[in-house]
C-alpha positions in Angstrom: 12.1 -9.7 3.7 11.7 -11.1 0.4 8.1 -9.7 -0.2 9.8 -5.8 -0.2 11.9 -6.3 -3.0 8.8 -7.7 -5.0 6.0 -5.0 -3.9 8.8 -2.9 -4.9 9.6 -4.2 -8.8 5.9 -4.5 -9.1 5.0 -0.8 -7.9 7.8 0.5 -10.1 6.7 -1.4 -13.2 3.2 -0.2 -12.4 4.4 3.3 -11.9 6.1 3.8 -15.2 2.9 2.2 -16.6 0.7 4.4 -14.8 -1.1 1.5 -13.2 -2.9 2.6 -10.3 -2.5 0.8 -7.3 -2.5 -0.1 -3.2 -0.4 -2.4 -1.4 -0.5 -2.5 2.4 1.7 -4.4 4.4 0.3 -5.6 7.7 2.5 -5.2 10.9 1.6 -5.9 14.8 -1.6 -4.6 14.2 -4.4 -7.1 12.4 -5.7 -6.1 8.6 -8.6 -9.0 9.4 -11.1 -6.3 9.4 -10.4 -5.3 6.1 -10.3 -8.9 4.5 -14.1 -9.4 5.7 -15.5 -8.1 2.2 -12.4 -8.9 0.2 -11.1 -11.6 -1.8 -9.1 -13.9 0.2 -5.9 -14.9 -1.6 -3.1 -16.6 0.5 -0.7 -16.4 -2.4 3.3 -15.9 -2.2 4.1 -12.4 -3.4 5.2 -12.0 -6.3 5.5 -9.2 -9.0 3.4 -10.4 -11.7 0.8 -11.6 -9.5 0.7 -8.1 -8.2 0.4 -6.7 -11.8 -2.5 -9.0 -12.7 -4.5 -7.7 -9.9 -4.1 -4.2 -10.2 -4.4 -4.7 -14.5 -7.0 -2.1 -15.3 -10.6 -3.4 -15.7 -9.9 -6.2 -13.8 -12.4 -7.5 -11.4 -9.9 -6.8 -8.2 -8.0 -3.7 -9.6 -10.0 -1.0 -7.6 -9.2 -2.5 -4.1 -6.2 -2.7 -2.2 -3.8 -5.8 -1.1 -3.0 -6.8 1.9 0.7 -8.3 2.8 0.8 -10.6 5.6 4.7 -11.5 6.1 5.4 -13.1 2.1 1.9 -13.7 1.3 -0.5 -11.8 -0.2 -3.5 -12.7 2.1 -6.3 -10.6 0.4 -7.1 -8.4 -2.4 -10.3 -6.5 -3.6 -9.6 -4.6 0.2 -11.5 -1.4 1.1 -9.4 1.0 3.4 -10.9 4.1 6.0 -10.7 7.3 4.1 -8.8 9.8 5.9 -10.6 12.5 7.6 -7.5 15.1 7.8 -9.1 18.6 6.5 -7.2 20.2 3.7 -6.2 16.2 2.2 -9.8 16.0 0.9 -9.3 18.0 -2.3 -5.9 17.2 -2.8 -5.4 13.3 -3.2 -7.4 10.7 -5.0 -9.2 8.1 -3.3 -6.4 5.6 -3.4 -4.2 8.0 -1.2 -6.7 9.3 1.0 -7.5 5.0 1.6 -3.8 4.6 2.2 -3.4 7.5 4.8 -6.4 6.5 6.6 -5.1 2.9 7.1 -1.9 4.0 8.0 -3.8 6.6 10.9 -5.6 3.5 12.1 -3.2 0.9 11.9 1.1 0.5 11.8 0.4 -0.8 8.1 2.8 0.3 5.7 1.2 1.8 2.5 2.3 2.1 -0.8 0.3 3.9 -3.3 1.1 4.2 -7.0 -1.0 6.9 -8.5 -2.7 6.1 -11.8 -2.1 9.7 -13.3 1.2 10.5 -12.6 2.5 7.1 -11.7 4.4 8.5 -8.8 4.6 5.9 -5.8 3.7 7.5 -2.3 4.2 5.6 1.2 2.0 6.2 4.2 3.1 5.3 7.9 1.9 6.5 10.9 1.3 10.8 10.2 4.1 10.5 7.4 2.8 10.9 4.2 5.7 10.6 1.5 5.0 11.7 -1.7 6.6 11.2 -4.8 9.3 8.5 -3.6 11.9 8.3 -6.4 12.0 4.8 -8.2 15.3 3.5 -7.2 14.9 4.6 -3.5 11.3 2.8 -3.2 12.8 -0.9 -2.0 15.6 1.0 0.7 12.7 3.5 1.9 10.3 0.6 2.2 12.9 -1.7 4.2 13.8 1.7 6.3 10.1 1.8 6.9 9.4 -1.8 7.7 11.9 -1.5 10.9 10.7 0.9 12.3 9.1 -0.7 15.9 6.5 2.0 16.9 4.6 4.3 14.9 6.1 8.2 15.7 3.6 9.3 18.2 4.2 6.4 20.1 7.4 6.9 20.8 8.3 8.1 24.2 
């Protein structure tokens, strides 16, 4: 899939730019909920689209995006906050957005954290901190086919 290796060279750049942002791709299970109050988009991916919507003090920079296939179908998205006790205190809200969708949903989630520019994935219960830059686009792909979440799995 085409649209990994793009979400990843624009999470990277945004990383060592300590651009905050979060991407979710959408698997077997609908994002449409979440695109009700967003910005519909219906774009192809593409890196410096991705940059331009997560460019601080932009109008669409404090949502998330979501990925349907190689499209970026909505931006300007607001994700459940996770209600696992203990996360609360320790992750910003971008995180704590990302692990809830991930809790509802099979989305994928990449975060990039605006202070330390480190680029976590969420999937399922997994919560992956700090994934390296040059292992974000394998980890991502290794992600992406994976058929079930974990507890589904018999």
């Amino acid at each position: 899939q085409e649209a990994v290796a793009k979400v990843a060279a624009a999470a990277t750049r945004m990383g060592k730019e300590r651009v905050g942002a979060l991407i979710a791709f959408e698997r077997s299970v609908s994002l449409d909920p979440f695109r009700e109050s967003a910005v519909s988009m219906d774009a192809p991916v593409s890196t410096i689209l991705l940059e331009n919507i997560f460019f601080p003090g932009g109008p669409l920079h404090d949502g998330a995006v979501i990925v349907r296939g190689d499209t970026i179908s909505a931006a300007s998205c607001i994700f459940p906050l996770t209600t696992s006790p203990g996360i609360q205190r320790r992750l910003g809200t971008r995180h704590r957005a990302a692990m809830g969708l991930a809790e509802e949903t099979d989305a994928i989630a990449i975060v990039v954290s605006e202070e330390t520019g480190r680029i976590s994935l969420a999937a399922g219960r997994d919560f992956i901190e700090a994934v390296p830059y040059d292992q974000l686009e394998s980890r991502l792909r290794e992600l992406m086919r994976t058929e079930k979440l974990p507890e589904e799995k018999a």
